[in-house]
N, C-alpha and C positions, 0 to 999 in steps of 0.2 A: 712789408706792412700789409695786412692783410683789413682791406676794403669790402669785406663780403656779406655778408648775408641773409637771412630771409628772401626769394624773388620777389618784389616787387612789378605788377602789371605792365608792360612797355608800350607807352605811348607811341614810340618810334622804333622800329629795328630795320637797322641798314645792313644788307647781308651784299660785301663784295661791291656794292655800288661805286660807280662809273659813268663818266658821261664825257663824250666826246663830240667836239665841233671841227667844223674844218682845219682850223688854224692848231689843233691839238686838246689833248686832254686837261678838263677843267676840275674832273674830279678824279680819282683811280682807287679804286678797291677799300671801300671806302666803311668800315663795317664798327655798327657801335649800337647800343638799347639806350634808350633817355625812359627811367621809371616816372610812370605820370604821376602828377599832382606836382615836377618840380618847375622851377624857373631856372631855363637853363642859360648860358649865355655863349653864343655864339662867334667866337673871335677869331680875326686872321686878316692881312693884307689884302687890300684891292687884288681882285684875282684869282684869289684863294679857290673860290667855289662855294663860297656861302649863301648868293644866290641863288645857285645852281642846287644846291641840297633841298635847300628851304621850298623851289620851285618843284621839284620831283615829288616832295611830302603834298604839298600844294596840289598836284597832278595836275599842274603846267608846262610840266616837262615828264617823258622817261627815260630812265637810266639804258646808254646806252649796252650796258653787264650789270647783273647782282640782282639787286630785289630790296625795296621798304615798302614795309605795312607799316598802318597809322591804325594802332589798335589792331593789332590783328589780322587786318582789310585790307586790301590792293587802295592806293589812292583814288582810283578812277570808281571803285565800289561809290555806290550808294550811302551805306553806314557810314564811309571813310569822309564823305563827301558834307553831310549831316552834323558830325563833331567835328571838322574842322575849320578854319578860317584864318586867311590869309591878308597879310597888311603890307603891300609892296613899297617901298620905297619912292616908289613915280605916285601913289596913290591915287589910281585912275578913279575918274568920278565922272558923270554926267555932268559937263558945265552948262546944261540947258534946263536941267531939274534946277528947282530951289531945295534948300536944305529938307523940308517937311514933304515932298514927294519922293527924295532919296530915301527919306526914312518908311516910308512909303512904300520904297520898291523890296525895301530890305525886310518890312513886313510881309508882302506878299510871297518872297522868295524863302523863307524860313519858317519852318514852321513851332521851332522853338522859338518866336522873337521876343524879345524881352525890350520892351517900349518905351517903360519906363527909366529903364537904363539909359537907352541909347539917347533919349531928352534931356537926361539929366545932364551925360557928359557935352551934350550942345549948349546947353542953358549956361551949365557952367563957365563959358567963357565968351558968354554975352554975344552967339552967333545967332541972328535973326532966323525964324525958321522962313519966313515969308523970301529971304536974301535967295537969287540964282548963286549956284555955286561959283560958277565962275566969277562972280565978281566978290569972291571971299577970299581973305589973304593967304598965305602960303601952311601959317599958322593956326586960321579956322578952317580950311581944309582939312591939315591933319585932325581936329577933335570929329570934324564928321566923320573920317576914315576912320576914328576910333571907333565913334556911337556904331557905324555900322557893323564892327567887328567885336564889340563888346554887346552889339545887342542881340546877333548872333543865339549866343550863348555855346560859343563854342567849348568841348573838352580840350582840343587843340589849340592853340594861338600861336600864330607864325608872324614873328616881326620882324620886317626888313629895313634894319637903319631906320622907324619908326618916326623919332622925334629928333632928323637932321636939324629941320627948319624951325624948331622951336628955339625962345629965347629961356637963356635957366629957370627963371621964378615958371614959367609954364610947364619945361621940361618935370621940374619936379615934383610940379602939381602933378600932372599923366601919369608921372611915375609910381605917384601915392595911389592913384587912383586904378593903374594896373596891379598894383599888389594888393590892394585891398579886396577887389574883385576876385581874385586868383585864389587868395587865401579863402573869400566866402564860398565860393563854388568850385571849388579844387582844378582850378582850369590848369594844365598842363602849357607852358609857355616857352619857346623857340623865338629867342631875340637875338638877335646881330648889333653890333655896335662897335667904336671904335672908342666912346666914351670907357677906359678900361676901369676907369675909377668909380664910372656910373653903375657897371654889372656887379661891383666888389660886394657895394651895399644892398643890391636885391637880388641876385642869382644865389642858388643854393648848388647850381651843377653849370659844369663847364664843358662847352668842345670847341676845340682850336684846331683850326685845320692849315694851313700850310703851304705851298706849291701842289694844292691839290690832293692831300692825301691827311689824314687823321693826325694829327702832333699828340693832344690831350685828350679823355676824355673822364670826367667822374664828379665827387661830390666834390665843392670847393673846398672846406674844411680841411678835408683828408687828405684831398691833394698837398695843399699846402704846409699840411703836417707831414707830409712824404719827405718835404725838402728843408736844407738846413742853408743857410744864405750866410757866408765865411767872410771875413774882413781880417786883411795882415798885411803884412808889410812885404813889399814888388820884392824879388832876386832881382832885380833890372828889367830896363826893355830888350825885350826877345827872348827870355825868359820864358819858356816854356812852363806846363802845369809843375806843380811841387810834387815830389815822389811821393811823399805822404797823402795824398790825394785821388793818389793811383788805383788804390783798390774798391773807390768810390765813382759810383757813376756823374759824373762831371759833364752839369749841362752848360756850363759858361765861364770862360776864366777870363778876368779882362785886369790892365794895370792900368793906373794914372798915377805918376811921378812913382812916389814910394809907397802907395798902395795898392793895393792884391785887393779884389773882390770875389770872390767863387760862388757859384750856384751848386749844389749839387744834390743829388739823393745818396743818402748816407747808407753804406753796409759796414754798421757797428759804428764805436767812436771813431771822434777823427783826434788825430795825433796833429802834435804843432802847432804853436804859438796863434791861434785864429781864435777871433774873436766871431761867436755864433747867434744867431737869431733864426727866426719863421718869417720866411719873405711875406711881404705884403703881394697883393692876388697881380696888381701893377707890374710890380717886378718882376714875380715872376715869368707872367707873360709876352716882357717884351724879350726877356734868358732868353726864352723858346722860340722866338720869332728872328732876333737875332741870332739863332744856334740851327738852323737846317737839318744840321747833321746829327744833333745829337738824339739819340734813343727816344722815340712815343713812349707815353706813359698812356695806356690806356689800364682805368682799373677794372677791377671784379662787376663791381656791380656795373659798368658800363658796358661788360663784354655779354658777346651774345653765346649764351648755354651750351656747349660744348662745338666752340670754336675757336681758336688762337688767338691771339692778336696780331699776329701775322711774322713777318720773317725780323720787322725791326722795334717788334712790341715789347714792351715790358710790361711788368707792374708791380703795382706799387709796393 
């Protein structure tokens, strides 16, 4: 199936990227384009290297092999540095500023700042600006960490596990209010989450990384139009895949009692008694997470311009 074409501008291109600590490698050869203006969503087990990506773009980290530009630009550029903005997970803050000097600093330090924004998302949830930060809960921290990275105005936005600490009715509020945003000034968005049902409904592009290395990467739609999600009846337990499924790339074959479930990506019909559907974005992702071994999908439009996908790439 072919995912391709017009280029679209790359907010992100990872060429080969890598990064290694004492205890081993957290990222390895790591290579994919994110076309800007989408909301991508960032998925993979504790481990994975999602921090470690998000932090390299950030230029909090460098890759220890390869190479990302963020538009174009080295991270550590100027330009790079200007459209981008960063929301870590610990959401480090001054807890000796009060809310209205943070905002403050975040005025002085940018000089796109957008004021009105960055109030409104405070106002919004009834956080005193007069309040020290430190004595604000876990939950109006995160909207200051918002205000500061939404008022920003950055073309990048890098979210790391964002909204752990929120309760749902908040969560969803942020969430309405990061898409809205996104969509008025075509902000390019890099979120992380474990919420896999939460990205389904606002991601429009996906990358799933894995023991450190790329699994997925492309538009959700199309992905998930790649794959056909099979239900039939077990051969028994131990019951190996069915022959008829052989000439399909087969990312997960699991049974319970008498039924067969299959993930796979289809070349041509499938033969045999199976009952077919378009996995939901859920399913799919936990196939890939429980499946190590099976073939990345990295697509067209996520690859970068005359470069492979590498030795265990496919596509779509």
């Amino acid at each position: 199936m072919d995912m391709g074409g017009p280029l679209e501008e790359s907010a992100i291109e990872a060429h080969g990227v890598g990064r290694r600590y004492r205890r081993g490698w957290a990222l390895r050869d790591c290579s994919f384009r994110l076309p800007a203006g989408r909301i991508c969503g960032l998925v993979g087990p504790n481990g994975a290297g999602k921090t470690t990506l998000m932090s390299i773009a950030a230029n909090l980290l460098e890759p220890t092999e390869g190479t990302l530009t963020v538009f174009g630009a080295e991270p550590r550029s100027a330009e790079a540095g200007r459209r981008t903005a960063f929301l870590a997970q610990e959401k480090p803050l001054f807890k000796r500023f009060t809310v209205a000097e943070t905002l403050r600093l975040g005025r002085e330090l940018n000089p796109g700042w957008d004021q009105r924004a960055a109030e409104q998302i405070v106002r919004a949830g009834n956080v005193p600006l007069h309040a020290k930060v430190g004595t604000l809960s876990g939950g109006q921290r995160t909207r200051v960490a918002f205000a500061l990275a939404f008022g920003k105005r950055p073309d990048l936005l890098l979210l790391d596990e964002p909204m752990s600490d929120l309760d749902p009715l908040v969560r969803h509020e942020m969430m309405s209010t990061l898409m809205a945003e996104a969509a008025e000034h075509g902000t390019t968005v890099l979120m992380s989450s474990h919420m896999l049902s939460e990205l389904e409904s606002v991601c429009d592009f996906l990358l799933v990384i894995s023991t450190g290395g790329l699994r997925m990467a492309g538009d959700v739609d199309e992905i998930r139009s790649a794959h056909v999600l099979l239900q039939g009846v077990s051969g028994g337990e131990g019951v190996g895949v069915p022959a008829e499924l052989a000439r399909h790339t087969v990312v997960e074959y699991r049974t319970s009692g008498r039924q067969a479930t299959a993930l796979i990506r289809p070349d041509g019909p499938v033969s045999g008694q199976w009952q077919s559907q378009t996995p939901q974005l859920e399913e799919l992702l936990l196939a890939y997470l429980r499946s190590p071994e099976a073939p990345p999908l990295i697509s067209p439009v996520a690859r970068i311009p005359g470069r492979s996908s590498g030795p265990r790439g496919a596509a779509a």
